[in-house]
N, C-alpha and C positions, 0 to 999 in steps of 0.2 A: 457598538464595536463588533464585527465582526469574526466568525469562529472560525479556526483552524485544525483539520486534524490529522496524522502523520498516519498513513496507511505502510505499513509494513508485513512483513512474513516471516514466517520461521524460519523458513528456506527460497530456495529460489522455485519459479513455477506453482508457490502453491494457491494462487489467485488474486494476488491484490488488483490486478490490473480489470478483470471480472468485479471484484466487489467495489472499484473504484467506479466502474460506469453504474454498478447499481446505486451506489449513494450518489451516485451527481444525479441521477433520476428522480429518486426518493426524496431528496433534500434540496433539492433546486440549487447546486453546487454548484463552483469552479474546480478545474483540473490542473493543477501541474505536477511534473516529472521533472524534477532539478537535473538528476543524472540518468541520462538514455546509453545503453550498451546495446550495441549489438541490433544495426539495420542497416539496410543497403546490401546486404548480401542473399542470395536466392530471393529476391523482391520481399525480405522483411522489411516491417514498417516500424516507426514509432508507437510507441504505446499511446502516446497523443495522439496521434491519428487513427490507429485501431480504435479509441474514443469515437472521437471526431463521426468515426461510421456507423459505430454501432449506436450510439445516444440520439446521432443528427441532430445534437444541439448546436447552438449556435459557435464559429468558432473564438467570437470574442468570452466563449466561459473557458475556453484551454489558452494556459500560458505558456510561451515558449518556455525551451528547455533552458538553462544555464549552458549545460555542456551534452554535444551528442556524440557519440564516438562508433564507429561501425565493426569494429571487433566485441562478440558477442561474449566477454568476459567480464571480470573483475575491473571498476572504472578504474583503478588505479594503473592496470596492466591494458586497459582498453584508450586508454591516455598516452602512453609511455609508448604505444604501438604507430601514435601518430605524432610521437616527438613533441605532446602537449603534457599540461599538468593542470590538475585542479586546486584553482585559488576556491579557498571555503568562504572566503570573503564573497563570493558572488553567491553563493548560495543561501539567498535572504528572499521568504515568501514576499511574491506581490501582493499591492495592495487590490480589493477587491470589497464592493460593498455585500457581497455575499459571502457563504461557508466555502474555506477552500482546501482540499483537500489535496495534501501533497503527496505522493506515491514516492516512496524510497525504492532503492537500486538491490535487489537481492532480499536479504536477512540483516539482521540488526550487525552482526562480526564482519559485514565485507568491506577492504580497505577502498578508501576515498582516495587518499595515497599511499606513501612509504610511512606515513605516524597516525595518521586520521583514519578512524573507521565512522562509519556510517551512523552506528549510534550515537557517534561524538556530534554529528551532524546535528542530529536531530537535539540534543541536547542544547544543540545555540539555537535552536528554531524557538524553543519556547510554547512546544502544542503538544498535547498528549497523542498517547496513541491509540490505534484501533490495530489490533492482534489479528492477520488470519491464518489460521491453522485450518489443518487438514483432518477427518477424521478416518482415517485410515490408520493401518499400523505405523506404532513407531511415533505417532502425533504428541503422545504424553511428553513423552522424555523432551523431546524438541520443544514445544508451546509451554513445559516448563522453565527448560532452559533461557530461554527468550524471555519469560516474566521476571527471573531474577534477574538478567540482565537490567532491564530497565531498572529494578529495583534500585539496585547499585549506584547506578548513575542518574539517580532521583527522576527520572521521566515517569511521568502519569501515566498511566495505563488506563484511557478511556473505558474499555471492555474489548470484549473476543470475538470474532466472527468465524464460522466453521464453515469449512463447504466440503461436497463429498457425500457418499452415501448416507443414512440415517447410519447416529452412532448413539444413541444416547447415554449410555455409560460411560462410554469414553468422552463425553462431552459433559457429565457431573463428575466423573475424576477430575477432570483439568479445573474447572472454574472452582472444585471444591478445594483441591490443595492450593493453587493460585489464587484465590478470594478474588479473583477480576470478574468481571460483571456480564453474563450472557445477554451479546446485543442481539443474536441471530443466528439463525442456519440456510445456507444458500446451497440447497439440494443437486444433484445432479439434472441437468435440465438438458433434455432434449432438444430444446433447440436455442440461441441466445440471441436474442433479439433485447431492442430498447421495452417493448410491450411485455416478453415473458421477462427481462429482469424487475421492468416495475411492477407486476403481480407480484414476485417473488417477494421485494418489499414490504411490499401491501401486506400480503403476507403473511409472512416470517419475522418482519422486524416494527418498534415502535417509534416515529418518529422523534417522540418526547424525549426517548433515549438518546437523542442527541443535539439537543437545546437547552 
């Protein structure tokens, strides 16, 4: 059977979409993005396609989206902007004989609609998750926050991923009070390419850690 893992953030921008083309390198993955906000305007792209370029993998490992919406907000207000709504009922991962890695819309708190949030998402998904945080200020409080969350509403918390300058105290603070599992740090990288993020891999992280 094949493995599933829910890529999310604490906030919005702080890297999943980065550490998502690194684990489709690392782990010979699939890609999807259930919920896309925000493309088609000043020639922004899909976070699928940003993939698509950076990896040059093949594009049968990205799955289409569920729902794409071109206002770069909140999907519930990025929905409602195009006189749509989002049924959670479509939002059921494909099947795939490899690891697939889903990328969630923002943070764990952003509305799906008017009663559904994101984290309620992932909770019908049935896959734990991978954390990434930032280590910069202000990271604790946030990548805390976010562990209880899940906590609450029983989702597994795979481990944490950190990206951002070298923090290492502030990276034994968080996994010491959250007891979640350090899978890795994905440093500031000069240039991002398919080659420097699968060094970074190589690495920085253990593929074990996630088999």
């Amino acid at each position: 059977m094949s493995k599933k893992f829910i890529i999310t953030g604490t906030g919005t921008g702080i890297g999943k979409t980065l550490t998502s083309a690194m684990l489709m390198l690392g782990l010979d993955a699939d890609y999807w993005k259930p919920l896309q906000s925000g493309y088609g305007q000043s020639g922004t792209e899909t976070d699928t396609n940003t993939l698509k370029k950076l990896t040059q993998l093949p594009a049968s490992r990205f799955h289409n989206e569920a729902y794409a919406f071109e206002m770069p907000a909140s999907p519930h207000i990025a929905a409602e902007s195009e006189g749509r709504a989002v049924d959670i009922a479509k939002l059921k991962p494909p099947h795939t004989p490899r690891t697939l890695l889903i990328e969630g819309a923002g943070g764990l708190m952003v509305p799906v609609t008017r009663t559904v949030l994101m984290i309620d998402v992932f909770k019908q998904m049935n896959a734990p998750v991978i954390l990434c945080a930032r280590t910069e200020l202000g990271t604790i409080n946030h990548t805390l926050l976010s562990v209880q969350a899940l906590k609450v509403h029983g989702i597994p918390l795979h481990g944490i991923i950190f990206l951002g300058p070298e923090n290492n105290d502030t990276i034994k603070t968080i996994i010491d009070f959250s007891m979640g599992k350090l899978l890795g740090h994905i440093p500031t990288l000069p240039e991002i390419s398919a080659d420097t993020l699968l060094d970074t891999f190589n690495s920085n992280f253990n593929r074990g850690d996630f088999e």
